[in-house]
Legacy VTK file of the C-alpha trace (Angstrom):
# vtk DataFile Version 3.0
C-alpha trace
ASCII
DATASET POLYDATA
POINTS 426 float
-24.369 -4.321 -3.470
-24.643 -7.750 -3.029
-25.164 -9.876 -0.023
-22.039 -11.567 0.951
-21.516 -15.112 0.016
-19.804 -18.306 1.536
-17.354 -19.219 -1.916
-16.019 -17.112 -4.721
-17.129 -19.703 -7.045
-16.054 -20.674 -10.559
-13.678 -23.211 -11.683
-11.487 -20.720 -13.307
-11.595 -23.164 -16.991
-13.839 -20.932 -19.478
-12.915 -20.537 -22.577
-10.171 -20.674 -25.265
-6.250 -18.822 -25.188
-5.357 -18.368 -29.106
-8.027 -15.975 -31.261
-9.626 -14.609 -27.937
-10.434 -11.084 -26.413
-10.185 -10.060 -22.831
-11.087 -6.630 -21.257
-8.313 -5.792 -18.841
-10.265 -2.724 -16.604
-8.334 -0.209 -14.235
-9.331 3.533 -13.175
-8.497 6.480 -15.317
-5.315 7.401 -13.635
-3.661 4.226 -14.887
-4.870 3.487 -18.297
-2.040 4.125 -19.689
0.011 1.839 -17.785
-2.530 -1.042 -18.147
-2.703 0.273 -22.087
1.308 -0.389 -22.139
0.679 -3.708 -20.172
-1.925 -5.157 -23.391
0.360 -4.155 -26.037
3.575 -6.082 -24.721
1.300 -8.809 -24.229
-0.266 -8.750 -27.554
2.878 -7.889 -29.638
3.779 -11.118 -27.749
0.822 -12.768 -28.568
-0.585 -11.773 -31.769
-3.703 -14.273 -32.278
-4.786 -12.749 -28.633
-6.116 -9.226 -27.445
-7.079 -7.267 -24.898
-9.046 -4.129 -24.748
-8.070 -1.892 -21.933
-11.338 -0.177 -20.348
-10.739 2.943 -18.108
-13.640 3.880 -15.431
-13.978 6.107 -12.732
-10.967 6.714 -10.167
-12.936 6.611 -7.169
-13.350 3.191 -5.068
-16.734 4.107 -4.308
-17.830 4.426 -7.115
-15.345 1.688 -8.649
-16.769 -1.116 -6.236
-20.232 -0.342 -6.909
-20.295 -0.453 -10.538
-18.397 -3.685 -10.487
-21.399 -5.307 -8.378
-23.141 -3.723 -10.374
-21.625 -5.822 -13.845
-21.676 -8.719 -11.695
-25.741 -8.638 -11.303
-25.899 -7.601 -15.435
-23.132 -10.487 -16.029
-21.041 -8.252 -17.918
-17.619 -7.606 -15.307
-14.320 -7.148 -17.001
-12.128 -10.857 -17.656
-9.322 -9.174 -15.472
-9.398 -5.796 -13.408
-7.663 -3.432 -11.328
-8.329 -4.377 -7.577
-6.291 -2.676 -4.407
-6.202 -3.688 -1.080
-8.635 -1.488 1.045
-11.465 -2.889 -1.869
-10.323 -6.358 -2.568
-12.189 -7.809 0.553
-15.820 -5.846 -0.486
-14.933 -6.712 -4.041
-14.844 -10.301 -2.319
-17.916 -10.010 -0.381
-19.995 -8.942 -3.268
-18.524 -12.278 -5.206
-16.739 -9.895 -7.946
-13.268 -11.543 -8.024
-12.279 -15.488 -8.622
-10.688 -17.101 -6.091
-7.530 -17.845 -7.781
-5.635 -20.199 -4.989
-7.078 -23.566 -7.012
-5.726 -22.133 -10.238
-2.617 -21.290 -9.218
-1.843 -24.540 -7.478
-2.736 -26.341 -10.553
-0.311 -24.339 -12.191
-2.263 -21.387 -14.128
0.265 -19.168 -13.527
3.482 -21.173 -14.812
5.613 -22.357 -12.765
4.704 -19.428 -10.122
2.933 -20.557 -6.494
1.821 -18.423 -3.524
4.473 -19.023 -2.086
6.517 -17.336 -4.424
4.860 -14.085 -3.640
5.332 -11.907 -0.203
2.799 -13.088 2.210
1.969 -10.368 3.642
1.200 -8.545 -0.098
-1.092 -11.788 -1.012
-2.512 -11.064 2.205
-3.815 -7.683 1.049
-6.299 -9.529 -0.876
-7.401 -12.780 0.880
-10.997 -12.256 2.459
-11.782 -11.666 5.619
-14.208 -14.182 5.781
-12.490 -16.490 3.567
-8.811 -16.212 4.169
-7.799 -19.184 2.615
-8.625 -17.522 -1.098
-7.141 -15.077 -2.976
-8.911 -13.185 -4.905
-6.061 -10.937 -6.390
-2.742 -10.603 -6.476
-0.404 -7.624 -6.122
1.582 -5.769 -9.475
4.367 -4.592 -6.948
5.415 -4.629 -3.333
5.251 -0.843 -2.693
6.690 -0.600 0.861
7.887 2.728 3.155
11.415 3.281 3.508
13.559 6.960 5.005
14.360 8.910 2.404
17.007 11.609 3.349
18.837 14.679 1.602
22.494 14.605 2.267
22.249 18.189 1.081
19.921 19.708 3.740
21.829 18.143 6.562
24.931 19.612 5.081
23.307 22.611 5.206
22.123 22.328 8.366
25.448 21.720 9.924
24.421 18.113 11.019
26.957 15.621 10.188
25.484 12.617 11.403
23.303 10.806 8.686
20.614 7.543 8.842
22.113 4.202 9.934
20.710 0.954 9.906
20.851 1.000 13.454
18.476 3.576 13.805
16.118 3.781 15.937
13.264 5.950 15.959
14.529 8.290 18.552
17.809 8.326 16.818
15.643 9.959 14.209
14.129 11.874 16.332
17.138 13.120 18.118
18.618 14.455 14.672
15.865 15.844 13.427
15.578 18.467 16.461
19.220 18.814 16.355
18.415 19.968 12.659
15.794 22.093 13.238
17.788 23.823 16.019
21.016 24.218 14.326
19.032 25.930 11.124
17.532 27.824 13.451
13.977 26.521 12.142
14.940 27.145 8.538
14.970 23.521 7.740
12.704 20.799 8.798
14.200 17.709 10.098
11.363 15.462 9.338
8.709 15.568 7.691
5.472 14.819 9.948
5.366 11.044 9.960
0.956 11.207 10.960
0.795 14.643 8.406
-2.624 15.777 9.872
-3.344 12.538 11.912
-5.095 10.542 9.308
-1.134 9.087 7.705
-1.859 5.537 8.979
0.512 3.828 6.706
2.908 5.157 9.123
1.186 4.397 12.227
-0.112 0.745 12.034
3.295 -0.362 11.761
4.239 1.403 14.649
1.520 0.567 16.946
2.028 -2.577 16.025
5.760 -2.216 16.668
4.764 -1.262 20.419
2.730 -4.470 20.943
-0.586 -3.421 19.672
-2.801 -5.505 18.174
-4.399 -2.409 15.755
-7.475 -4.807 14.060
-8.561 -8.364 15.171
-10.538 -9.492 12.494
-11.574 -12.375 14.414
-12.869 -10.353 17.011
-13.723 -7.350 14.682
-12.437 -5.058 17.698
-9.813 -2.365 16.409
-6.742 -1.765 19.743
-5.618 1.828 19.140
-6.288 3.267 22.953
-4.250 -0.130 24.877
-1.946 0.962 26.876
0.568 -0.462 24.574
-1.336 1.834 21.548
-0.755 5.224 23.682
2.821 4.513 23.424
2.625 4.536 19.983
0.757 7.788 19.746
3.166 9.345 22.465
6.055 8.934 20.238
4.013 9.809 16.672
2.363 12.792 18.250
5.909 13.600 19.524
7.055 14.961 16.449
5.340 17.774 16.074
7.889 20.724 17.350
11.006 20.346 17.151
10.921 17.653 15.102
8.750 17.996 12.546
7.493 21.496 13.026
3.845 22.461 14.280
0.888 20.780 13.661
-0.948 21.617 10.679
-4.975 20.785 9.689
-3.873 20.469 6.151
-3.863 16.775 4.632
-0.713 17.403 3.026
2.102 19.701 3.688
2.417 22.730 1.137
5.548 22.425 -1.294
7.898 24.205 0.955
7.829 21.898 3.508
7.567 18.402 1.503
11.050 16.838 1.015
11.342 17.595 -3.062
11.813 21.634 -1.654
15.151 20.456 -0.639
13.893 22.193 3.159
13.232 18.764 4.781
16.216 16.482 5.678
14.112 13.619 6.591
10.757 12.080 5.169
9.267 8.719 5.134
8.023 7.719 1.571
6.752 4.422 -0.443
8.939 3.347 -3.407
6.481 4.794 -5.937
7.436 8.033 -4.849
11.039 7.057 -6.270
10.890 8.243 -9.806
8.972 11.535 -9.245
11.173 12.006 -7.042
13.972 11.636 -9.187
12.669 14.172 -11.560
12.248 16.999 -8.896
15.185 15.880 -7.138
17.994 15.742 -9.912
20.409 18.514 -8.736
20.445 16.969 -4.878
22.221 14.269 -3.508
19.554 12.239 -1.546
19.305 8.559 -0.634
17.180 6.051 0.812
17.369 3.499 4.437
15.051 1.128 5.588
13.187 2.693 8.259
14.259 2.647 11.814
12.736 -0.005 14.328
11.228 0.141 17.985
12.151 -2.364 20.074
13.580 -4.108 17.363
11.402 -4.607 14.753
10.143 -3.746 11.436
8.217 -0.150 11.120
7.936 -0.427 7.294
4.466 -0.113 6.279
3.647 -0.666 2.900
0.570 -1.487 0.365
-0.348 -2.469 -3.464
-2.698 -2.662 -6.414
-3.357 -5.658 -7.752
-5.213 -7.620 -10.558
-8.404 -9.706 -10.430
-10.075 -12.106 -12.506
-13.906 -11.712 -12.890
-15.886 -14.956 -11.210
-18.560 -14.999 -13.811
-15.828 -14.184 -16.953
-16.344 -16.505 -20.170
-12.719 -16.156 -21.344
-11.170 -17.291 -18.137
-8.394 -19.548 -20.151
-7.946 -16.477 -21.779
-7.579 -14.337 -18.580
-5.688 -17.009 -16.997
-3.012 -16.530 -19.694
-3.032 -13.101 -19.617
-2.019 -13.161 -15.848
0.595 -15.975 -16.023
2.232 -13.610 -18.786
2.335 -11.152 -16.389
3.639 -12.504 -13.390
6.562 -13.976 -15.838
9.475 -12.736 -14.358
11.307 -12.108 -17.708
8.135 -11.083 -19.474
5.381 -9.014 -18.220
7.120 -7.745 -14.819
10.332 -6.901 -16.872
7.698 -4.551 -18.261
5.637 -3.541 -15.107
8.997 -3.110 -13.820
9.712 -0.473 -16.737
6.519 1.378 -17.281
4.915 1.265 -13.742
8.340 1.097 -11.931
7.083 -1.898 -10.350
9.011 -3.612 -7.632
7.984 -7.397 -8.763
6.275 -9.103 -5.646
7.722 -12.461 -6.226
11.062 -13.219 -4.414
12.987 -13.844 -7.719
11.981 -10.568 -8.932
12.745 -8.451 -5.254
16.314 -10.184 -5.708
17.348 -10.027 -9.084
14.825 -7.709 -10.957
16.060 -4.993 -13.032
14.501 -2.384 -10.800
17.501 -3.176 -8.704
19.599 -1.215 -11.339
18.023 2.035 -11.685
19.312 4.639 -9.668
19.470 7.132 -8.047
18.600 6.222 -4.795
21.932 5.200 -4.677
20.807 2.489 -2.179
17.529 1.751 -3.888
18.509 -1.902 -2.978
16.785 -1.140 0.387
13.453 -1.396 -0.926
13.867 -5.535 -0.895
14.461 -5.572 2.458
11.650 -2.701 3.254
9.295 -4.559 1.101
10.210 -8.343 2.635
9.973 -6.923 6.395
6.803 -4.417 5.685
4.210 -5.078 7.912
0.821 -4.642 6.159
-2.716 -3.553 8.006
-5.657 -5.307 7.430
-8.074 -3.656 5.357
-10.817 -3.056 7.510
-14.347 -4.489 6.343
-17.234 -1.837 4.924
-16.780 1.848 5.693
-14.476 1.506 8.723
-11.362 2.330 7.361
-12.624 5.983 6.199
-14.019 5.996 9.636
-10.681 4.745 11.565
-8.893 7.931 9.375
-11.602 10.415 10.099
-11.349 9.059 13.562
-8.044 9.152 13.897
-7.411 12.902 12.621
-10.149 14.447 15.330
-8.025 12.315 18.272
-4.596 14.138 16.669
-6.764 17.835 16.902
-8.167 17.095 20.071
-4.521 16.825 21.306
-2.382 18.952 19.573
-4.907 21.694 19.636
-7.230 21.131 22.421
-5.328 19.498 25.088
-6.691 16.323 25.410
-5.293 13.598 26.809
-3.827 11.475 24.635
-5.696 8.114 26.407
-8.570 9.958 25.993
-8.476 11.278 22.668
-7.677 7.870 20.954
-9.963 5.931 23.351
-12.919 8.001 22.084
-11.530 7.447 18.479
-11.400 3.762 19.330
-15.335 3.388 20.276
-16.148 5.532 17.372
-14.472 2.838 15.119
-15.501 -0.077 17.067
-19.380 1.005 16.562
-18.709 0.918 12.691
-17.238 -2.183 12.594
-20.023 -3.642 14.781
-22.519 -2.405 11.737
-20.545 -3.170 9.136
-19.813 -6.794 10.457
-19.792 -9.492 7.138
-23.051 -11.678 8.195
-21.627 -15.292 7.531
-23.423 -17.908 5.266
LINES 1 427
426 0 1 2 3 4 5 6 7 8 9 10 11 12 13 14 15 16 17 18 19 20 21 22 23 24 25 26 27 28 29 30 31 32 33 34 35 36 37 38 39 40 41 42 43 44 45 46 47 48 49 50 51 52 53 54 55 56 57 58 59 60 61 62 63 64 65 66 67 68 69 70 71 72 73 74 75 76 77 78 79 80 81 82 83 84 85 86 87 88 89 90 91 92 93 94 95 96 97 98 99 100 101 102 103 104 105 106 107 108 109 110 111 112 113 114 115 116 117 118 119 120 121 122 123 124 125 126 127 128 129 130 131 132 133 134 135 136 137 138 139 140 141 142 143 144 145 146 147 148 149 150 151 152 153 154 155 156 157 158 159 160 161 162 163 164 165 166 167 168 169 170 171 172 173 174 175 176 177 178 179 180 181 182 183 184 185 186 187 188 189 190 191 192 193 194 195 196 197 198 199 200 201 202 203 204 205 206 207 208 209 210 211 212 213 214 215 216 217 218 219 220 221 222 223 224 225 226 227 228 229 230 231 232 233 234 235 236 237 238 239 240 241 242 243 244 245 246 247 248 249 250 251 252 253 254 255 256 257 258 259 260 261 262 263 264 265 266 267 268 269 270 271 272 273 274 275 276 277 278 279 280 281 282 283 284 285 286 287 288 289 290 291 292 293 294 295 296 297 298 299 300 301 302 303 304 305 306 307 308 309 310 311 312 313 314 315 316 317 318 319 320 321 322 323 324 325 326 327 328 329 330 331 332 333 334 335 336 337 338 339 340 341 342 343 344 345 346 347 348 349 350 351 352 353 354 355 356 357 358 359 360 361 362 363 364 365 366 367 368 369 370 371 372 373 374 375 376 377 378 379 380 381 382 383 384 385 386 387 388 389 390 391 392 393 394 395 396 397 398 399 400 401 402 403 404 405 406 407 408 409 410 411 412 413 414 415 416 417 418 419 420 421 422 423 424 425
């Protein structure tokens, strides 16, 4: 890899629009989206084209043979980038720094500001915050997704509110698991094995916690403030969410498509699988429930790149401000990745709004606007904040550790990895 550097460099003005080729890159699970994306844009564009490359689906991997491009001067024009590797992708000066192009209007009439912060956020640098080096293709957030039919079925009349707060979840969920007499689960396990941290960052930081501190590079997940939040997450296994299990992901019975789990918490790109395996049930979607009044929606996104060294940067430039187009290339993210456009015009009036069911699918726009979004954690620390995390949920649950002690010890384990895997400033 290489050594990280003070500016993303590059002006951002290689290059010419009309009779050019880009390579638009993304990992082998999505080439055919990004395949769909290039041929809207060229049947659009005729005199232009892009050749969709498909590599390797692991971020390992992914991140390393992008450096690696970036030594041999051969990276992609634009790429597939996601949040927990935009800020190594940064570090190893892979991606442009696109905030100068899109204030001097690259992308249309489109400005940062138009975007959800907190999504931009994903993939603004550590070191460098003021950049962006990507930006997202859709403002995946976590809402409560609930089957009216279970809780029929389980005798329980009382269904999510808006008002909810986590132990009104909590609450009905036991009262569901009793009343069934343990034949249905009221909610699925919001930490699965203890390594679900989409659910818990939000919720620690819901309790006060300050999770990462990238200024200090200290993670808070043993405060006293933390252990709150780990009281109530751990809390769930039982009655509420049934024992806990080792596995990283609940067998079939027990994940909410069986139609045996009332409750489960779920991004929106879960929405149109779910639709498929879900057609005969009547089952809806709330913005999750808050603690102490605010926001527990966690959320994340994939985004695209431009390559720092790229020749056809005009080119790749267009490209992108096609995309971001409202009534051009989201209308067809929106349609073939079942995007939720990032941008505010496109969380209030896209056409993703008008596919249902959910019923109230409309509550994505308000999950998405008030999801609050960890930051990715530099070098290997995030695998090790997971893998840390899951021991402190087993040392609990099936050892009887404290919980202060468990997470404390998961805490220093982290904090040592971040300590090594520090960015060394320029």
């Amino acid at each position: 890899m290489l050594a990280a550097c003070g500016s993303s460099g590059g002006n951002g003005d290689a290059g010419k629009v009309d009779g050019s080729k880009i390579v638009l890159q993304t990992i082998s699970a999505l080439q055919p989206t990004f395949q769909k994306f290039a041929d809207a844009y060229m049947k659009e564009y005729p005199k232009r084209k892009v050749e969709v490359r498909a590599t390797t689906d692991d971020g390992t991997a992914y991140a390393q043979q992008l450096a690696t491009a970036r030594i041999s001067g051969k990276l992609p024009d634009v790429f597939f980038n996601v949040d927990w590797l935009a800020n190594t992708l940064a570090s190893n000066n892979v991606t442009l720094d696109m905030a100068p192009g899109i204030k001097e209007g690259k992308l249309g009439k489109l400005r940062i500001d138009d975007f959800l912060p907190q999504f931009v956020g994903l993939f603004r640098p550590l070191q460098h915050p003021d950049q962006v080096t990507g930006l997202p293709v859709s403002a995946d957030s976590v809402a409560l997704f609930y089957n009216k039919d279970t809780f029929k079925k389980a005798g329980v009349t009382e269904l999510p509110k808006a008002s909810w707060t986590w132990d009104d979840m909590y609450r009905v969920a036991a009262e569901i698991h009793t009343k069934s007499g343990g034949k249905y689960v009221g909610l699925g396990s919001p930490l699965v094995n203890g390594g679900n941290l989409l659910t818990a960052g939000p919720v620690l930081k819901a309790f006060g916690a300050d999770y990462y501190n990238a200024k200090t590079n200290k993670m808070d997940i043993a405060s006293p403030d933390a252990i709150k939040a780990w009281t109530l997450l751990l809390g769930a296994y039982g009655d509420v969410s049934g024992p806990y299990s080792a596995a990283p992901t609940a067998p079939k019975e027990l994940q909410f498509q069986s139609g045996n789990v009332a409750m489960a918490f779920a991004t929106s790109g879960t929405v149109p699988s779910i639709r498929q395996t879900m057609a005969n049930q009547d089952w809806d979607v709330i913005p999750m429930p808050k603690i102490n009044g605010k926001s527990t929606a966690g959320g994340g996104a994939y985004g695209l790149s431009i390559a720092q060294t790229s020749k056809n940067q005009d080119a790749a430039w267009a490209f992108m401000s096609w995309f971001y187009d409202a009534n051009k290339g989201m209308k067809v993210a929106e349609k073939v990745a079942n995007a939720i456009p990032p941008t505010n015009e496109g969380i209030d009036h896209g056409t993703w709004r008008d596919v249902t069911p959910p019923a109230n699918i409309g509550s994505f726009a308000k999950s998405a606007r008030s999801a609050i979004l960890m930051t990715p954690l530099p070098g290997s620390a995030g695998t090790t904040l997971t893998d840390a995390a899951i021991k402190a949920t087993q040392q609990v649950e099936l050892n009887g550790m404290s919980i202060k002690e468990a997470f404390t010890q998961a805490q220093d384990t982290v904090n040592a990895q971040l300590a090594k895997d520090a960015p060394k400033k320029k």
